[in-house]
Backbone as numpy.savetxt, mean C-alpha at the origin, in Angstrom:
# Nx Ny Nz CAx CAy CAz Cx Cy Cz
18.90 -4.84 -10.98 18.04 -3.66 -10.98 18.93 -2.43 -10.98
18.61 -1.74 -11.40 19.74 -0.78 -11.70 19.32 1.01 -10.90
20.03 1.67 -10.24 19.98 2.59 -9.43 18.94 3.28 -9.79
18.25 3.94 -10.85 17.03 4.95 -10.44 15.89 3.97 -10.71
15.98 2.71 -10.19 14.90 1.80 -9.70 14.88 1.07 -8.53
15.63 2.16 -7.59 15.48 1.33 -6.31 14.81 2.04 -5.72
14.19 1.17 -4.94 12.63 1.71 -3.82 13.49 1.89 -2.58
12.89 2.67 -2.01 13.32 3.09 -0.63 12.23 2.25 0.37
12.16 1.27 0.80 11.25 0.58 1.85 11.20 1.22 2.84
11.90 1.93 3.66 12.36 2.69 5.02 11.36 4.14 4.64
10.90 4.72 3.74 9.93 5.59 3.21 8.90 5.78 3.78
8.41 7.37 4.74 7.20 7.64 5.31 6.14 6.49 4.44
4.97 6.13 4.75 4.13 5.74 4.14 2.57 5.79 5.63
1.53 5.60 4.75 0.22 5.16 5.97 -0.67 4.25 4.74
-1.16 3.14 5.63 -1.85 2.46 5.32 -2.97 2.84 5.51
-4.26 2.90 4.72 -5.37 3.05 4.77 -6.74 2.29 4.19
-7.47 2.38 5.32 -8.98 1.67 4.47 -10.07 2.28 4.49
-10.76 2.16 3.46 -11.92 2.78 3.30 -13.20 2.28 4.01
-13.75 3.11 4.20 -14.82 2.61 4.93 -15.77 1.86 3.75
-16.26 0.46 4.99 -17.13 -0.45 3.94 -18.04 -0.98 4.79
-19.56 -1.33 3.55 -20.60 -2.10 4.14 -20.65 -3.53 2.93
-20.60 -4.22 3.58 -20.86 -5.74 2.86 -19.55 -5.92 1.80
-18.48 -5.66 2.33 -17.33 -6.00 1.77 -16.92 -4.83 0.73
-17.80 -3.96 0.49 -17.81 -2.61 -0.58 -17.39 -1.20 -0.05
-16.51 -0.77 -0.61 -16.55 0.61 -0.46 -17.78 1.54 -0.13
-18.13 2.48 0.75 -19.05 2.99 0.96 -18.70 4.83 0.32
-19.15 5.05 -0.29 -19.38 6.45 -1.01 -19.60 7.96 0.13
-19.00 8.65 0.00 -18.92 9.57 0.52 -18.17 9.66 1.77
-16.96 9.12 1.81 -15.69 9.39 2.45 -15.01 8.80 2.07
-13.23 9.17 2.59 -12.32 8.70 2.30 -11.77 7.44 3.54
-10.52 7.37 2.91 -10.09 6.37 4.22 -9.47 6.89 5.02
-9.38 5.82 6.18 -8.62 5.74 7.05 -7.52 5.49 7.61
-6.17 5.94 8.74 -5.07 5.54 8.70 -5.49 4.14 9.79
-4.62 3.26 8.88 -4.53 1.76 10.49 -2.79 1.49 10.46
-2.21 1.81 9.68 -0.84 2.02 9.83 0.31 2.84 9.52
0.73 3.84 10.33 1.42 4.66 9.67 2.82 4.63 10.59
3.30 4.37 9.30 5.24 4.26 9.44 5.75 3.97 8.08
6.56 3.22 8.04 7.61 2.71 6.77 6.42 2.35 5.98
7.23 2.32 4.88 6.29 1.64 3.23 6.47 0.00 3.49
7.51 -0.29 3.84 7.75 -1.89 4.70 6.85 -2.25 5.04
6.35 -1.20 6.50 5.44 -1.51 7.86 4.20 -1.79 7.07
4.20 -0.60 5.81 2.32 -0.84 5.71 1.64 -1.75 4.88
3.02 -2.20 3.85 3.31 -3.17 2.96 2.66 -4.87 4.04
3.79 -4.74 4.86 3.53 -6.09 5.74 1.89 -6.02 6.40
1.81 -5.05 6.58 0.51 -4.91 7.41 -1.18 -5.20 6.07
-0.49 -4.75 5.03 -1.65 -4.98 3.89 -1.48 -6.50 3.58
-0.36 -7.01 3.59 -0.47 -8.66 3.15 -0.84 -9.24 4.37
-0.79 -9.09 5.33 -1.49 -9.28 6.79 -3.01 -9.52 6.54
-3.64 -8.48 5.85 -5.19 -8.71 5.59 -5.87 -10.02 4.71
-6.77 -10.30 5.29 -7.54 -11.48 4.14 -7.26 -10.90 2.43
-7.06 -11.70 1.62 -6.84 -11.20 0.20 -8.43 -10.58 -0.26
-9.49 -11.60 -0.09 -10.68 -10.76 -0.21 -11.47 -9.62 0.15
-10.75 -8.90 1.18 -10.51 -7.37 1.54 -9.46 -6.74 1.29
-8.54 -7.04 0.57 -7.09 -6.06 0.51 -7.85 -5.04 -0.94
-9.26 -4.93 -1.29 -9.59 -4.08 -2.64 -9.55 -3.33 -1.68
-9.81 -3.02 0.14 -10.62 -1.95 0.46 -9.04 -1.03 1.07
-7.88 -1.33 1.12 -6.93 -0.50 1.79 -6.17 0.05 0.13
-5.27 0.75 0.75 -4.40 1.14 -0.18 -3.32 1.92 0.80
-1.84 2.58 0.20 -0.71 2.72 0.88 -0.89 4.16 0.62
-0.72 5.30 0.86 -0.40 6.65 0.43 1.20 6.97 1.12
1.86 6.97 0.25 3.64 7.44 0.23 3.84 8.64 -0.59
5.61 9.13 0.02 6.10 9.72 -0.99 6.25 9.28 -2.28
6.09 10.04 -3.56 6.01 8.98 -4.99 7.81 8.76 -5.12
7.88 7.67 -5.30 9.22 7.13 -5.70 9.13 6.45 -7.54
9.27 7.59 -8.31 9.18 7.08 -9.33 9.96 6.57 -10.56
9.96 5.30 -11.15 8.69 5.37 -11.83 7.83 4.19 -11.15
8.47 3.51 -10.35 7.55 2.22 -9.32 6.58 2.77 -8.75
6.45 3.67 -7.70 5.94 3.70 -6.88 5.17 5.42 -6.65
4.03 5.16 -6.73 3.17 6.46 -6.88 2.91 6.84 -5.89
2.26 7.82 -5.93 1.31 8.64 -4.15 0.65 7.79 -3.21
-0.50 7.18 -4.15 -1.55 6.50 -3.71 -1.25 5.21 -4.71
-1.15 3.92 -3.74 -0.79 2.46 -3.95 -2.17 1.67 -4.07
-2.59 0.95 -5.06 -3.63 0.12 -5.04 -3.32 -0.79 -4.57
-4.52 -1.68 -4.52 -4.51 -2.98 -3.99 -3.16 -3.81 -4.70
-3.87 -3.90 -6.07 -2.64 -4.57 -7.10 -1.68 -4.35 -7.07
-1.27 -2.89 -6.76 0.29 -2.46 -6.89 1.04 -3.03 -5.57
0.52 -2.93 -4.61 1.06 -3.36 -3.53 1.45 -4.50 -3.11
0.62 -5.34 -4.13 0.62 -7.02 -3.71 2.48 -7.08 -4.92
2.05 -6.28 -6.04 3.41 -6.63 -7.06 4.69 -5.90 -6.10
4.29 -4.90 -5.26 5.98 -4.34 -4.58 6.21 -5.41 -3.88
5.64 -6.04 -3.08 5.69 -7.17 -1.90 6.05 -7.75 -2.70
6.03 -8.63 -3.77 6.38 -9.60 -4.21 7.97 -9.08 -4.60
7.66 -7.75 -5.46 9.49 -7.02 -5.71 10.45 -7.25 -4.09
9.82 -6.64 -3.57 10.47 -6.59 -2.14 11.28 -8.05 -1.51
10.49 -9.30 -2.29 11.38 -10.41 -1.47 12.63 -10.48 -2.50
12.55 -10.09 -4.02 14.08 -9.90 -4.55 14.79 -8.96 -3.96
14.48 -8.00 -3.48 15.69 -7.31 -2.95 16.56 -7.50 -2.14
């Protein structure tokens, strides 16, 4: 991997979930923090969740780009975790 593609894991980050009824996003708010520290911490803490709720969190970080944006989806997060055990 070559230097302006390395992620900083040690990176402010907060984990967040949206508020939900019956497994769904609920409309008219945003989310919530349930972990805030490292992009690591919130990383571990999102694969921590059942996979059939990880649609409802997402990561908000500094953007480290071109990997890693503001706001982390479900998907993206599951592919850094997976980057993260090559490193």
């Amino acid at each position: 991997m070559s230097d302006d593609l390395q992620i900083n894991f040690q990176a402010s980050a907060s984990l967040r979930k949206w508020p939900s009824l019956n497994n769904e996003r609920r409309p008219g708010s945003g989310p919530y923090v349930v972990v805030d520290g490292t992009l690591d911490d919130c990383i571990r803490g999102f694969m921590s969740k059942p996979a059939s709720a990880r649609h409802l969190y997402e990561i908000h970080c500094t953007p480290q780009p071109p990997l890693v944006t503001d706001v982390l989806s479900h998907e993206h997060v599951v592919e850094l975790a997976r980057l993260r055990e090559f490193l």
